[in-house]
N, C-alpha and C positions, 0 to 999 in steps of 0.2 A: 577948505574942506577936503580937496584930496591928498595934501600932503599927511594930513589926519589918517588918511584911509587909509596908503600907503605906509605909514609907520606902524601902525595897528596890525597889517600887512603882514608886513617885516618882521616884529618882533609875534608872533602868531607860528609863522614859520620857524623863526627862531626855536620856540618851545617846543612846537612837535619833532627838528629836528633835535634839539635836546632826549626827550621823552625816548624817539629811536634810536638813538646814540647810549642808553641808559639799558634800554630794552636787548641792548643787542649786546653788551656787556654784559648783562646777566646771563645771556644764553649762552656767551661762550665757556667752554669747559678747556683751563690749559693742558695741550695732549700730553707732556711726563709734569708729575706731580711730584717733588721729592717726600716721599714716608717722612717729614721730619718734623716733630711735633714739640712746642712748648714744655708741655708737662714731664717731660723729661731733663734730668739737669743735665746728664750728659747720655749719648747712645757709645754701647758698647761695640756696635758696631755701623761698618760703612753707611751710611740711608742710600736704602732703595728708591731707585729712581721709575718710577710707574708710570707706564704709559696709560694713561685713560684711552687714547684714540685708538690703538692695536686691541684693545680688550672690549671698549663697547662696538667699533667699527669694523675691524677685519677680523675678530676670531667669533664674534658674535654673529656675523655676518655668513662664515666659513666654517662654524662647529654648531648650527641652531641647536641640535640636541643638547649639547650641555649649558646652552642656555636656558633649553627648557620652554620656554615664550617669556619668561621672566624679564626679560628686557633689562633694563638696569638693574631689578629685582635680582639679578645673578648674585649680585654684590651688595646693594642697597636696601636693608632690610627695618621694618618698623620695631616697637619695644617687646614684641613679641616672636622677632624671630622670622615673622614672614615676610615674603616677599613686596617689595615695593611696585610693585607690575606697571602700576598707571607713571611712572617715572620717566620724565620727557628729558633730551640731550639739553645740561644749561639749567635745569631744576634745579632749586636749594634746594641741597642735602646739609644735614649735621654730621658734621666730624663724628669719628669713629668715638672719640674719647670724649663726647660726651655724655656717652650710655657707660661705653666701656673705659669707664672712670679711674681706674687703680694703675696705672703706668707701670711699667715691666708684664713680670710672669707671676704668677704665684711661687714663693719660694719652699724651700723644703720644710722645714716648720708648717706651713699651713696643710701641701700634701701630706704632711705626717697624720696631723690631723683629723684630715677629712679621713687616711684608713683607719685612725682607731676608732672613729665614729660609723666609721661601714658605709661612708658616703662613696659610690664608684656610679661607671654608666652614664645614662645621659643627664643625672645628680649632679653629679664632678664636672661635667664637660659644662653646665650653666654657668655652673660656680666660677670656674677657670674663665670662661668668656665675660668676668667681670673685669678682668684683667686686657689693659687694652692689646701688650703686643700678642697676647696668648690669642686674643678673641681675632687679630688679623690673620693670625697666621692660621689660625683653623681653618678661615674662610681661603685664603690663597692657596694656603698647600691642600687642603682639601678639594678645590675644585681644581688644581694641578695633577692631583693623584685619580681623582677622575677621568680629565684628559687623557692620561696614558694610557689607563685602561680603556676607554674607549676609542683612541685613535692607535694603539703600539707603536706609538712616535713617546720619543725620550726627550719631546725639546720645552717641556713645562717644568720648570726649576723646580726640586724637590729637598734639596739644599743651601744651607747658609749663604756658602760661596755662589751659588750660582745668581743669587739677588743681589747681598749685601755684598760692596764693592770693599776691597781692603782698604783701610784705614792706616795710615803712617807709623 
């Protein structure tokens, strides 16, 4: 009977160490994330390599204002735009491109378009954010252009080259 107890035991421990082992891989988030995504057949240019750990850790940490209290919510936004607030380090989140569906930018044909139809404002700016690299970049370079103007520090990329690394 207590070899019985004992293996029961064992394998018991076994599971819940499984179970934390499981648990604790979901929570981790890898600190650079390469931008680089399937639905593309090929990128035009370098993939930016994204530190998750300096943007939810140290600048969140060292700029709360332009976090705002949004916490992951900086970045992390539901189908309507707002903020993810209750978003804990290690949460599933869905890829960018599953909302924002349409790979690339919008091209000139579709801006064409939208001004003969007299779609501008923040009309245009939805439309475009169905576009996934348009919809990243609004959020990146737009909370970059914020940073400057609230800190008059020049060191938030506002540029191609300052993200996308060159390409061969």
């Amino acid at each position: 009977m207590r070899k019985k107890e004992l293996l029961l035991l064992a394998v018991a421990g076994l599971v819940c160490l499984f179970i934390v082992s499981a648990a604790y891989a979901a929570a981790t988030v890898e600190d650079m994330i390469p931008m680089d995504n399937e639905a593309y057949e090929a990128h035009e240019k370098g993939i930016v390599q994204f530190s998750h750990k300096k943007h939810a850790e140290e600048y969140a940490g060292e700029y709360p204002k332009l976090y705002d209290d949004k916490g992951c919510g900086a970045c992390h936004h539901d189908d309507k735009g707002q903020p993810l607030s209750d978003l804990k380090m290690g949460d599933d989140v869905a890829s960018c491109i599953k909302c924002h569906d349409k790979p690339g930018r919008p091209d000139r044909d579709v801006k064409k378009k939208w001004r003969e139809e007299g779609i501008k404002g923040a009309e245009k700016d939805k439309l475009e954010r169905q576009w996934h690299a348009e919809a990243i970049h609004q959020n990146c370079i737009g909370c970059h252009r914020e940073f400057k103007k609230m800190t008059d520090k020049k060191t938030a990329p506002t540029s191609c080259a300052k993200c996308h690394p060159k390409t061969k």
